[in-house]
Every structure is written in C-alpha cells, then in structure tokens.
N, C-alpha and C positions, 0 to 999 in steps of 0.2 A: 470225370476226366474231360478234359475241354482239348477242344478241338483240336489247336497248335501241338498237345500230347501226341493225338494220337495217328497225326499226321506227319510230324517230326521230331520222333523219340529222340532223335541224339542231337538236335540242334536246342531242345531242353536242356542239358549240360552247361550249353556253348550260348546262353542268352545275353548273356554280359557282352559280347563279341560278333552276330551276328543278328540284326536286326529287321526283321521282314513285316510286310505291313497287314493289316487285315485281313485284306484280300488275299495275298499270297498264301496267307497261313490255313483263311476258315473259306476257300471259296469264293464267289462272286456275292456283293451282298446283296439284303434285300428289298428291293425296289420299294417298295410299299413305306418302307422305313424310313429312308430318306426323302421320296414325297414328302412326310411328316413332319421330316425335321424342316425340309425348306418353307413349306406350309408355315410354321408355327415361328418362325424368325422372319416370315416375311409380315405375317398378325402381329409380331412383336414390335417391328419398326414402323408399321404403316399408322398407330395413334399418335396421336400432336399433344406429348404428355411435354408440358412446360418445366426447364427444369430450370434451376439458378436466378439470380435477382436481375431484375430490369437496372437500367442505373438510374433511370428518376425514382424507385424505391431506396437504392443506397443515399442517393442524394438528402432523401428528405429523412433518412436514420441519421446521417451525418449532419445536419440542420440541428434536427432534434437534439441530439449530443452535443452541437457548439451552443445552442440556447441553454441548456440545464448548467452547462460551464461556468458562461456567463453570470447564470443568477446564482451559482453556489459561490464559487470562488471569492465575492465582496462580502460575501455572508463569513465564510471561513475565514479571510484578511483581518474584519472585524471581531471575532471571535477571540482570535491570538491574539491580539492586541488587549484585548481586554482581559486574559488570562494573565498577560506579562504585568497589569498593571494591579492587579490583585496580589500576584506573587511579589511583587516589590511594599504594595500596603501591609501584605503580612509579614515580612521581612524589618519594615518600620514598627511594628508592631512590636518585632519577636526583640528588637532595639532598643524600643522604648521599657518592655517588661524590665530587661537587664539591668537597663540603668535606675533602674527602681528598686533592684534585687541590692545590686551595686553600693548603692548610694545608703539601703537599710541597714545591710551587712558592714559598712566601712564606717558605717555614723556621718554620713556627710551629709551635705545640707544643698536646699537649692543654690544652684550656680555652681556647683562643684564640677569638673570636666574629667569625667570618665576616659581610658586610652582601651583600644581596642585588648589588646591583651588583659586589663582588669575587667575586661565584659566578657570575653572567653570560657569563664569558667561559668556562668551566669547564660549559654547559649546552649544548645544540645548539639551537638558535635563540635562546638567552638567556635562556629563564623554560620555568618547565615550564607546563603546559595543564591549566588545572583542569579535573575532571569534573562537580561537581556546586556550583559555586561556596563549594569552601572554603580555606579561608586555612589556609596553611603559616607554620609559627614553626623559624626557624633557629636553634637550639642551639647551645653550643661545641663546638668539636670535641673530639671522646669521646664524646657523650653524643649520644640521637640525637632527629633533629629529628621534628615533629610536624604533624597538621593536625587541624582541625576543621572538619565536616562541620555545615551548617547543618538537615541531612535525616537521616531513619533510614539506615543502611546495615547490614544485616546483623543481626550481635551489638550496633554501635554507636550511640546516639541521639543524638539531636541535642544539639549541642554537646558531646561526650564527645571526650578526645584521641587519635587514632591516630597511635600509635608506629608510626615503620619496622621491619620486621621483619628 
C-alpha cells in the first residue's frame, strides 16, 4: 500500500479531482535524493559534447553535391539523346522490313511506293512509336525511308534527314 493510501483513504476515490503534490501526500522528501538528482544534471551539462553540423561541413557536403551534378547531368543529357536516336534507327528499320514484307506479298517491284496503311498490316501493333515526336517519310521500295527529328539528336539537328541504316 503506498503511502498517499494510507494517509488519505478517501481522497483515493476523489484522484481525478483533487490533486496534491509529493510532499503533501508522502512527507518531506529525502535530502540525500535530491542532492543526487542535482549532482548528476549538473555531470550531465557540465561536458562539451558537440552536437549538429558546423556550416563549413554543410558547405563543403553541398559543394560535393553541386560537383557530382555537374558531372552526371551531361553524361545523362547524352545518354537520352542517344537512346532517342537508336529508337528512331529501329523504327527505320521496323519501316524498311515492312516494305520488303509489303512489296513480296503485293508482287511489286523496286520503285513501287508503299502508303502507310498498306504497311500496317506488315508492323506489330500497326505504326511504329515515335520517340521524340518525329515524322517518318516512306520511300519506294529500294530506296530507304526516312525521319526528321524536330530536336538535336546526336550528330543530327533539327530538321536534318535520318536514313535507315
């Protein structure tokens, strides 16, 4: 039974409502005890423990971060560029099969000029997928077809024609 019991049975009931403090309740505390606690918060503040960043360490993490930037970003620029130009060489490719398909299956001969709906049937899903929103010019067959890139790609600037290779 602790102490506030058995010194006030009936304000036990009434806790919710009547609030009294340690002392009130269990006597005067004990000396010894509180030496200890001021003792051990005053050991507690008294070390020169460093805590959070200097700002010349942020400075030079934030250096660090705009230098890696730098060298990724023209690396990634190039990168895409040279995917978009791959994806338009395979697209003159998937162009040039068709009209091979095209030209076997119809009986035609060189110089005969394919229209995008007779090469539909001859593509897998029916059209090829631009990558960088440019327009494909279908040639006769012989001669190979073409696209123009509205954007730099590589070697190529804008509006410049890439042949299938």
């Amino acid at each position: 039974m602790s102490c506030s019991e058995t010194l006030f049975p009936i304000l036990r009931r009434h806790a919710g409502c009547i609030w009294l403090s340690n002392e009130e309740k269990c006597g005067s505390p004990d000396k010894t005890r509180t030496n200890m606690k001021l003792e051990f918060s005053a050991y507690r503040n008294s070390t020169n423990v460093r805590s959070g960043w200097t700002l010349v360490e942020i400075m030079i993490v934030v250096s660090l971060i705009g230098l890696l930037v730098t060298i990724c970003i023209p690396s990634f620029m190039k990168s895409r560029e040279t995917s978009q130009l791959n994806s338009i060489f395979s697209n003159l490719r998937i162009v040039e099969n068709a009209k091979d398909q095209w030209a076997l299956q119809n009986q035609k001969g060189t110089g005969s000029l394919p229209d995008w709906p007779g090469l539909s049937d001859y593509i897998k899903g029916g059209t090829v997928k631009p990558a960088t929103s440019e327009t494909y010019t279908i040639n006769p067959v012989g001669t190979p077809s073409s696209a123009t890139a509205i954007v730099k790609l590589g070697t190529y600037s804008a509006g410049d024609l890439i042949l299938a290779q």
